[in-house]
C-alpha positions in Angstrom: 14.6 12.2 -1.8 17.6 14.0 -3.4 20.5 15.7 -2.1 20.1 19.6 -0.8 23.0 21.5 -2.1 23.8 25.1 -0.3 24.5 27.1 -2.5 27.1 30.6 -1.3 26.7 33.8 -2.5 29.1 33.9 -5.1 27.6 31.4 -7.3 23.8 31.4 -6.9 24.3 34.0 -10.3 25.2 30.1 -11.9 22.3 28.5 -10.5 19.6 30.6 -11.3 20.0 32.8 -7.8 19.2 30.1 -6.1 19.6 29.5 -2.5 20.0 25.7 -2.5 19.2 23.0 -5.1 19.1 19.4 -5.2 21.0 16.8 -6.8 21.4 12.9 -7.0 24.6 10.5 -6.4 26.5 7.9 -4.3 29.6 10.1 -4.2 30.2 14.1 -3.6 31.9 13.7 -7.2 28.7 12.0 -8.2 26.4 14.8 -7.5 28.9 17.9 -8.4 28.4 15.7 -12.2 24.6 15.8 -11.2 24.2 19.5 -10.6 27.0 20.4 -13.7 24.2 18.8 -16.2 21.6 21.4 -15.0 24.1 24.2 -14.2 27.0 24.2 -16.7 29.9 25.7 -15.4 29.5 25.3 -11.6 31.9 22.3 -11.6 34.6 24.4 -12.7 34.0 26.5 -9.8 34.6 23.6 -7.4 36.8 21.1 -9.0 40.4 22.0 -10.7 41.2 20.5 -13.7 43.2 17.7 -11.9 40.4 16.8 -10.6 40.4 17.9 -7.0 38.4 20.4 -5.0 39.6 24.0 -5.5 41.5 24.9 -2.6 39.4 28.1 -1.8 36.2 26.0 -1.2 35.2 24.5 1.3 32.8 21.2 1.3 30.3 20.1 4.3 28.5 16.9 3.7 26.3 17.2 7.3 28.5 19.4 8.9 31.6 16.8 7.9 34.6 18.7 6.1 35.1 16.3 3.1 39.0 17.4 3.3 39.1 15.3 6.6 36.7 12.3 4.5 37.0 11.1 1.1 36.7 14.2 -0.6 35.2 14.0 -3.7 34.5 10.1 -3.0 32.8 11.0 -0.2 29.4 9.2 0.0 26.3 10.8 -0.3 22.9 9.5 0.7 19.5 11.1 -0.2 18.1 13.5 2.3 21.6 14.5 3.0 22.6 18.3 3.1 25.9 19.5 1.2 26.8 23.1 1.7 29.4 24.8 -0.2 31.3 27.5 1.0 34.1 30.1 -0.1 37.3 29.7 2.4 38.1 32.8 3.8 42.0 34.0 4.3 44.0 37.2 5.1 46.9 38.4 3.2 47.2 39.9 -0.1 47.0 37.6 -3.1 45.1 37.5 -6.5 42.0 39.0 -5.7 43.2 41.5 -2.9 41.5 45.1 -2.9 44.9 47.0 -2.3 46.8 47.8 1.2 44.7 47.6 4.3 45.9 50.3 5.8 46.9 54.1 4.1 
C-alpha cells in the first residue's frame, strides 16, 4: 500500500489536476524523489535548492508537522497520509496584490 500524497490547490496543474496521488519511500525526502519521477517539477515546488523544505509550505505526515520531526528524513510508512499545504501569512511581500486598504 503506498503513500497518499494531498495534493493543494496550487499544484494539482503539476500533477495532472489531481487531488491526491500516491507514492513509495522510507523517508518524506524518499517519496518527494518518488513522486518527482512521475511529476517533474513538483520537487522544486517543495524543496530549495539547499535541499530543505521551502519555507512557504507546510508538510503533515498524519497530522505531524515534519518542521517539529525530521523534516525531510522523516519516516514514512505505507498507508500513511502526507498532505501538503501552502503557509499562509499577512504583510506585503513578493507576491502581494497591492495595499489592503485605499
Amino acid at each position: 500500500m503506498p503513500v497518499t500524497v494531498k495534493v493543494p490547490t496550487l499544484l494539482r496543474a503539476q500533477v495532472g489536476g489531481r487531488p491526491t496521488i500516491e507514492g513509495r519511500g522510507r523517508t518524506l525526502g524518499d517519496l518527494i524523489d518518488d513522486i518527482e519521477t512521475r511529476y517533474p517539477g513538483i520537487k522544486g515546488s517543495l524543496v530549495t535548492g539547499d535541499g530543505g523544505l521551502h519555507r512557504f509550505v507546510n508538510v503533515y505526515v498524519n497530522d505531524e508537522d515534519v518542521r517539529y520531526l525530521r523534516a525531510l528524513e522523516t519516516q514514512v510508512n505505507d498507508g500513511d497520509t502526507v498532505a501538503i499545504l501552502p503557509a499562509v501569512a499577512g504583510g506585503r511581500g513578493r507576491f502581494s496584490f497591492g495595499p489592503l486598504v485605499g
